[in-house]
N, C-alpha and C positions, 0 to 999 in steps of 0.2 A: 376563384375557387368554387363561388357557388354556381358562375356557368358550366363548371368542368363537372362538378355532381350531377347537374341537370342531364349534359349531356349523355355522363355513363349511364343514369338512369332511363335516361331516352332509348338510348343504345339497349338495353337488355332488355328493356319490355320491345322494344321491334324485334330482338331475337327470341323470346317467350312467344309473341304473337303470329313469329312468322312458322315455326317448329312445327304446328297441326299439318298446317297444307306440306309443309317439307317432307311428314313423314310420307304423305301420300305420292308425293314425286318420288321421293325413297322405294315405298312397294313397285313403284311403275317400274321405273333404274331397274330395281331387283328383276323384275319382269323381262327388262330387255337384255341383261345380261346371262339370264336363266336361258332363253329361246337362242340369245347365240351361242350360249359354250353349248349346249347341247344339239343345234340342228345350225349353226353357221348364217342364221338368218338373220337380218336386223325387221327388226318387224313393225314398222310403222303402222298396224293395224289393231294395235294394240290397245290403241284408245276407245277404236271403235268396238273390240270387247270390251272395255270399262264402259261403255255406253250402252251395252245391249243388256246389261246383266245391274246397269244403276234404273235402266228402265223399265225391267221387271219387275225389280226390288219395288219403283213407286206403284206398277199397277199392283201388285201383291197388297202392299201396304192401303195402297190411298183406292182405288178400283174397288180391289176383292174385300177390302178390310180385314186382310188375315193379320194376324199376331206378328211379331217382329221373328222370333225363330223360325217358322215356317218360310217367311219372306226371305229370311237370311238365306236357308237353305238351298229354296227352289233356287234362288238367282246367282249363286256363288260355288255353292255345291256340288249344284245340280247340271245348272243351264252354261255354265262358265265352263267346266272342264269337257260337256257337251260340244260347244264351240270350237274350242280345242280340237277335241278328236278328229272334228269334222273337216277344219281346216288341214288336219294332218292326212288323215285319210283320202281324201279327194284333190288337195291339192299339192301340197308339200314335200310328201313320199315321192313324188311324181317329177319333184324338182331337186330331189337332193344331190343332182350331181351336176345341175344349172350352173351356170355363175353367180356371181353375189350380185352382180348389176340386173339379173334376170330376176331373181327373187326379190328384189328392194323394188322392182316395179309391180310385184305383182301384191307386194303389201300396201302398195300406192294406191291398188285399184280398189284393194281389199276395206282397207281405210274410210272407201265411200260408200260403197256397195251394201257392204255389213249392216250399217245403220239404217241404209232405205229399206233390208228384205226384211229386218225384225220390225218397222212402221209397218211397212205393208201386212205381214203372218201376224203379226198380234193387234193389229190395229191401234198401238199407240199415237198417238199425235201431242207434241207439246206444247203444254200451257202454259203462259206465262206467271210471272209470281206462282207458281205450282212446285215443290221438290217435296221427294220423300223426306221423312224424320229420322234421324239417325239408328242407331243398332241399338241403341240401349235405351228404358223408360225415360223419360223427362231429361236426356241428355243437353238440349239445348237452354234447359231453363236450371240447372244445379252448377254450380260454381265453386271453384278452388282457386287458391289463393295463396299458394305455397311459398312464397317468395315476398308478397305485400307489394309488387308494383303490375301485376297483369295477373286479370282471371282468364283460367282456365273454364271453359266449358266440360259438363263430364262427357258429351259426344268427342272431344279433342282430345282429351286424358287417352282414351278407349282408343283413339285411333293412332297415337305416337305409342303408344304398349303395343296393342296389334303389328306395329309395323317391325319395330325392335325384335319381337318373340318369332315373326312369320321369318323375316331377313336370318336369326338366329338357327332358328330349323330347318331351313334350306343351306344351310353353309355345313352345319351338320351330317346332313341328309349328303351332300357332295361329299364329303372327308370320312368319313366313319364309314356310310353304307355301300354296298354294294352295289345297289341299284346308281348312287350317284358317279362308281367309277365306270358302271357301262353306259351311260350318257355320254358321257365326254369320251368314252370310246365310240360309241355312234360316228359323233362326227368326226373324229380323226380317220375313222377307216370302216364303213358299213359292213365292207365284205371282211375284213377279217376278225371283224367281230361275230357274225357268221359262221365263219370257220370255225369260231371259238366256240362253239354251239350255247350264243348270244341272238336270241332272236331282235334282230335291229329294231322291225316294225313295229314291236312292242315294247321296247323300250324309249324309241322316237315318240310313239304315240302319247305315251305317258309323260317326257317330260311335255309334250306339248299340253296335254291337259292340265299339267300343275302352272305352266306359265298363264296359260287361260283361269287358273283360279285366282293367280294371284290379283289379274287385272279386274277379273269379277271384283274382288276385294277390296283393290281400288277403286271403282267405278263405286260402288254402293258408299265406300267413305266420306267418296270426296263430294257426293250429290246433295246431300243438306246445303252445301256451301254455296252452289250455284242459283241464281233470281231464277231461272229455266232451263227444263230438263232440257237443255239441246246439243243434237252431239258434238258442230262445231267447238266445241267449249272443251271437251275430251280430245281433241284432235289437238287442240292449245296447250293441253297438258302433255301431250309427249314431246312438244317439240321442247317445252321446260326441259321434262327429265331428260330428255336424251342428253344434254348436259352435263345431268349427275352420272348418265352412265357410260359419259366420254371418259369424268375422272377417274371411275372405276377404270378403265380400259377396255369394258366390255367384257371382264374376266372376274374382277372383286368384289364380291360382294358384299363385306364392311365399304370397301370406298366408295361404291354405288351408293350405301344406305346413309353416308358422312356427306356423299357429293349431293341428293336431296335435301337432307337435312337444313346444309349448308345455303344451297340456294335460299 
């Protein structure tokens, strides 16, 4: 009897403990589910956005000494939906009528490429035992305890909310608005969305930019977590989520944010 307590209580602090990182495989799912219902793409480069925009975040923070909003901004806001655009503008638009095996290599290539030209443009280089500090004051050293067998950090509280409320307003943002039924009309039919007098390229662009934000998002969350800023480590993390957003089917976005979680 008293092994059977032990073990339930074993059991639910490894699932309290494992929840933080879950959500952030959760944002990712979300992420690669977002980029194909709306452009048909699976986007293995994904990571390498969570990695461009966690490494801003630390020269902002740790480099510049700037404040946590400002840093939040520039690299998720700013520089993440940046990324996006550019990836859709010069490369993307230009394949939207490729096959999927054309496009899955060219997010292959993307995947490495990304990480070397933002070392190279911003002269970041990573240091070991080096990560920025989470989005919120004294997150890694304030503790909750909601349940009395596993603390909570308040940088993990902040980042399973984040992810709940971002997953919530994009499922939203699809169903209710407008802009979310000319997405998934993009990629069912460019031209007769068109017709429809639906500018495709501007509506391509943008959800590419919100998929780019969400990984920024990612990438800044899950970077306290890591000994060192290095992008292989982001590359480790899609191949997790892509997981969560098998069980999605690449379409759900509750199952996406359940198939994270769950890992």
């Amino acid at each position: 009897m008293l092994l059977a307590e032990a073990l339930g209580s074993d059991f639910f602090r490894g699932v309290l403990q494992g929840t933080p990182p879950g959500a952030v495989y959760a944002l990712i799912a979300v992420g690669f589910v977002l980029t194909y219902k709306t452009s048909g793409v699976f986007n293995l480069a994904f990571g390498a956005q969570a990695y461009v925009s966690a490494a801003m975040y630390f020269k902002a923070r740790v480099e510049w000494e700037r404040e946590i909003l400002p840093a939040v901004v520039l690299s998720v806001f700013i520089l993440a939906p940046l990324v996006g655009l550019l990836l859709e503008r010069l490369i993307f638009r230009h394949l939207r009528t490729s096959s999927a095996v054309s496009k899955l290599v060219v997010t292959i290539g993307l995947s490495v490429a990304i990480p070397a030209l933002f070392d190279i443009v911003a002269g970041f280089e990573a240091v070991a035992g080096r990560t920025p500090e989470g989005i919120v004051p004294e997150g890694a050293d304030v503790f909750y305890d909601p349940f009395g067998v596993y603390q909570f950090s308040r940088d993990e509280l902040v980042t399973m909310i984040i992810a709940v409320v971002a997953t919530a307003a994009l499922g939203a943002l699809f169903r209710f608005s407008a802009v979310g039924l000319r997405m998934r009309a993009v990629v069912e039919s460019p031209r007769m969305t068109e017709l429809s007098g639906i500018a495709a390229d501007r509506v391509s662009a943008f959800a590419w930019m919100l998929s780019s934000l969400f990984a920024g998002l990612a990438g800044v969350l899950i970077a306290p977590r890591f000994n060192t800023l290095a992008a292989g480590d982001f590359f480790n993390l899609v191949v997790v989520a892509i997981a969560a957003a098998a069980i999605g089917r690449l379409v759900s976005l509750p199952k996406a944010l359940l198939g994270g979680l769950g890992l």
